[in-house]
C-alpha positions in Angstrom: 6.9 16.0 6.0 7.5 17.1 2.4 9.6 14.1 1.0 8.4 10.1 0.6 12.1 9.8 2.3 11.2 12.1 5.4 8.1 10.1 6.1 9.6 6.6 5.7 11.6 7.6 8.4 9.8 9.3 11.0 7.6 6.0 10.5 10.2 3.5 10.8 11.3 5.3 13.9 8.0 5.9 15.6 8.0 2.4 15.5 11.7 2.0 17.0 12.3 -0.4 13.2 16.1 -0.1 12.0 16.2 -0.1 8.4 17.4 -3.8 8.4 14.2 -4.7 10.3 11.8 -3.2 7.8 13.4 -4.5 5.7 12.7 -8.3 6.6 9.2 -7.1 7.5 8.2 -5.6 4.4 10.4 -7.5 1.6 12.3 -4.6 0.1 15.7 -4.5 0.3 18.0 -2.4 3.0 19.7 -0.6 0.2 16.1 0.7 -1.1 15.6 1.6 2.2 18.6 3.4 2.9 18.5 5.4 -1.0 15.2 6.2 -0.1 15.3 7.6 3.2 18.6 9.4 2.8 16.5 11.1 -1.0 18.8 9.6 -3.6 16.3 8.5 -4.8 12.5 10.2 -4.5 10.1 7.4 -5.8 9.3 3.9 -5.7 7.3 1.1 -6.3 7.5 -0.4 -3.4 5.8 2.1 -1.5 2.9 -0.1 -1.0 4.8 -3.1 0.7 6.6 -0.6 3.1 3.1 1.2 4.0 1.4 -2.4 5.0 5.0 -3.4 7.3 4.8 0.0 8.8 0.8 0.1 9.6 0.4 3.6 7.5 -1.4 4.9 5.0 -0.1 3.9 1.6 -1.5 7.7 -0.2 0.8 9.5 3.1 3.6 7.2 2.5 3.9 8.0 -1.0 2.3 11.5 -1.7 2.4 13.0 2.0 -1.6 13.4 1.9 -4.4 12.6 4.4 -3.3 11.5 7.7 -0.2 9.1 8.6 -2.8 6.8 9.8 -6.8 6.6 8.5 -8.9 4.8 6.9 -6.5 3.9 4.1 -3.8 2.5 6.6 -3.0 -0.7 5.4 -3.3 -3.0 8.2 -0.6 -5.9 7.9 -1.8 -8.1 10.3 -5.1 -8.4 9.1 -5.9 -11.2 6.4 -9.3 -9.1 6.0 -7.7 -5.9 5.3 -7.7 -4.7 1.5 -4.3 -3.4 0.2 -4.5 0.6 -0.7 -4.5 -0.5 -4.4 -7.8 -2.6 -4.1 -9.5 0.0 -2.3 -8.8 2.8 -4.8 -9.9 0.0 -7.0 -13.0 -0.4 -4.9 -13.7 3.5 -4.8 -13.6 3.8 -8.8 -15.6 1.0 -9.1 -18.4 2.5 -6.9 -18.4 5.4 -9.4 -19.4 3.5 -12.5 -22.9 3.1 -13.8 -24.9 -0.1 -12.9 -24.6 -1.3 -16.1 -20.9 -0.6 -15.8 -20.9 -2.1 -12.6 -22.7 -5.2 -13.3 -20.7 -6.2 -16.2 -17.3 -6.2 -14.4 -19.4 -8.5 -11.7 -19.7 -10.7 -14.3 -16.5 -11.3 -15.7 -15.3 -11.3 -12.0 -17.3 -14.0 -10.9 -16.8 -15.8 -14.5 -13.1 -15.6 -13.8 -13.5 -17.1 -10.0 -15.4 -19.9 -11.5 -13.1 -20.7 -14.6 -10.4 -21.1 -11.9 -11.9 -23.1 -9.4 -11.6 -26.4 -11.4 -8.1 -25.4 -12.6 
């Protein structure tokens, strides 16, 4: 599959989804769907949100590499599952230094406790 439109489609069909149910499922309009699919249009944003509705991989959905399904699928009916965007996030982060790596603990944990009494 050599187009983002290509794959949304042999997705949304594996899963027997019309566009208007993928649509309700994932939060992006019909119309997106349909320019998308039919290659009006050959990038979007919203790649993420249609990845987690259709159980795939977010990187295969938007770049056609790895596998349809893996380790990156986004699972979308799991409250534990971390969206393709936190675990590149994740993966960069476990490349930094310790020092790096402690410092963004920090400010994380400073930020969790600022807004816990807001």
């Amino acid at each position: 599959m050599t187009t983002l439109g290509s794959r949304l489609k042999l997705s949304r069909k594996q899963r027997a989804m019309t566009q208007k149910d993928l649509s309700e499922k994932s939060g992006v309009s019909q119309q997106l769907i349909s320019r998308v699919e039919s290659e009006k249009i050959d990038n979007t944003t919203e790649f993420l949100s249609l990845a987690e509705a259709l159980g795939v991989s977010a990187k295969w959905l938007s770049k056609g590499e790895g596998e349809m399904t893996g380790e990156d699928t986004v699972a979308s009916n799991s409250s534990d599952a971390l969206t393709y965007e936190a675990q590149e996030l994740a993966k960069t982060f476990q490349k930094l230094p310790p020092k790096q790596q402690a410092v963004i603990k920090q400010t994380i944990k400073a930020f969790i406790d600022s807004n816990k009494s807001a």
